[in-house]
Structure formats: structure tokens, C-alpha cells
N, C-alpha and C positions, 0 to 999 in steps of 0.2 A: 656425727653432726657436722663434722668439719667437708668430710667430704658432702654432705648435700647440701651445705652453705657455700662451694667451692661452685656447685651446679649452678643452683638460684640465682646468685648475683649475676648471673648474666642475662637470665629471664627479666630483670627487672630494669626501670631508667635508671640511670649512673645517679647513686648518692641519695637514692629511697630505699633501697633494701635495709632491712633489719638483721643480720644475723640470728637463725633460731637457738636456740639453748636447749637442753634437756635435764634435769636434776637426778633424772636414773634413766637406766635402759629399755625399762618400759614405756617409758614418755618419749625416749629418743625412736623405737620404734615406730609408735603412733602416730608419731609426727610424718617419719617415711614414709606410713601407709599412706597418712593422708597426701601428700604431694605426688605419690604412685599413682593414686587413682585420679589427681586433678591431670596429672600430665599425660597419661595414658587413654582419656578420654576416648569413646567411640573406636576404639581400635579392639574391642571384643575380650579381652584381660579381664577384666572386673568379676565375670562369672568364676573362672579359674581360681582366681585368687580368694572369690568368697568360699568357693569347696575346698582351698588348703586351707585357709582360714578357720573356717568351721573343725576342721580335724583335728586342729590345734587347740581348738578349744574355744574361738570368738562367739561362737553362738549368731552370726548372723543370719536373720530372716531379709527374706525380699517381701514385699507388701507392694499391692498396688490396686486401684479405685477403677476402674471401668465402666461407665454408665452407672451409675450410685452402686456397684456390686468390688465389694472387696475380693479380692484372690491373694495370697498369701502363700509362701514357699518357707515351710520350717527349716532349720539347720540341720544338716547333713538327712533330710529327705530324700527316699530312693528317684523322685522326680528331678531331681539335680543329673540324673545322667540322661543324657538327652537317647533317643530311639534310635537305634542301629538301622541304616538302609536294609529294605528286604533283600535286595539284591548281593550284601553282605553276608548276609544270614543263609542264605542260597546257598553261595559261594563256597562259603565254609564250614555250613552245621552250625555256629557260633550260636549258645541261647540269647535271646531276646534280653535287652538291660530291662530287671522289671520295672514298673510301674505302677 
């Protein structure tokens, strides 16, 4: 916690920061994922992170609304690995990531 309170304080105006706290290491974790994902924004991570996440055990799904129709990605679902180019699959014989 000390070091991503070391980070923070500088993200912030001089003399509004809080310092974070943790009571155990699973909290102090949490905490890191969440400032991971605020800081990493748009740079393409957050997929990554939710298939090592899932492995470990988070259980996260993606959900999302599209014209009143739901779509929904379970936790560690074969659809997490995205489709090998054909011209990969050509190249080298490699089988198809199923789907």
C-alpha cells in the first residue's frame, strides 16, 4: 500500500489525497486492481487481466446491452481467446482457437 500511495499522491492536487489503507492483503490487493484498471484505461489490458483473473479464481463475466439484446461472456469461456488469422493457420498447421 505504501508503494501505490507513493504513486497516487502525485495523480492528485497537493493536500487532497488520502492515503489508502488495507486491513489484510486481500483488500490491499483489490484496491491495486482497482487503480490498475482506472489507470490503464483504453490501452487494451483489462481483457488480459480479466483471463488471468478468472484463472485465479475472480469469476468475472463481461455483460453488455446492445439494442435491448444482452450478450454476456462467462468466466474462463473458450470465446475469450480471440481467432487465429487464416493466414497464421496456413503458415503453420496451428488448429483453430475453438469457439
Amino acid at each position: 500500500m505504501a508503494t501505490l500511495n507513493k504513486l497516487l499522491i502525485t495523480r492528485w492536487k497537493t493536500g487532497t489525497f488520502i492515503p489508502f489503507t488495507a486491513n489484510n492483503s486481500q483488500e490491499a490487493l483489490s484496491t491495486i486492481l482497482k487503480e490498475r484498471r482506472k489507470e490503464l484505461l483504453m490501452r487494451d489490458l483489462r481483457w488480459q487481466d480479466i483471463k488471468r483473473l478468472n484463472k485465479e479464481g475472480a469469476n468475472i463475466s463481461i455483460k453488455r446491452i446492445i439494442d435491448s439484446k444482452t450478450y454476456e461472456l462467462p468466466p474462463n469461456s473458450s470465446k475469450f481467446a480471440l481467432p487465429l488469422p487464416a493466414y497464421i493457420i496456413k503458415m503453420t498447421g496451428m488448429p483453430q482457437n475453438p469457439r
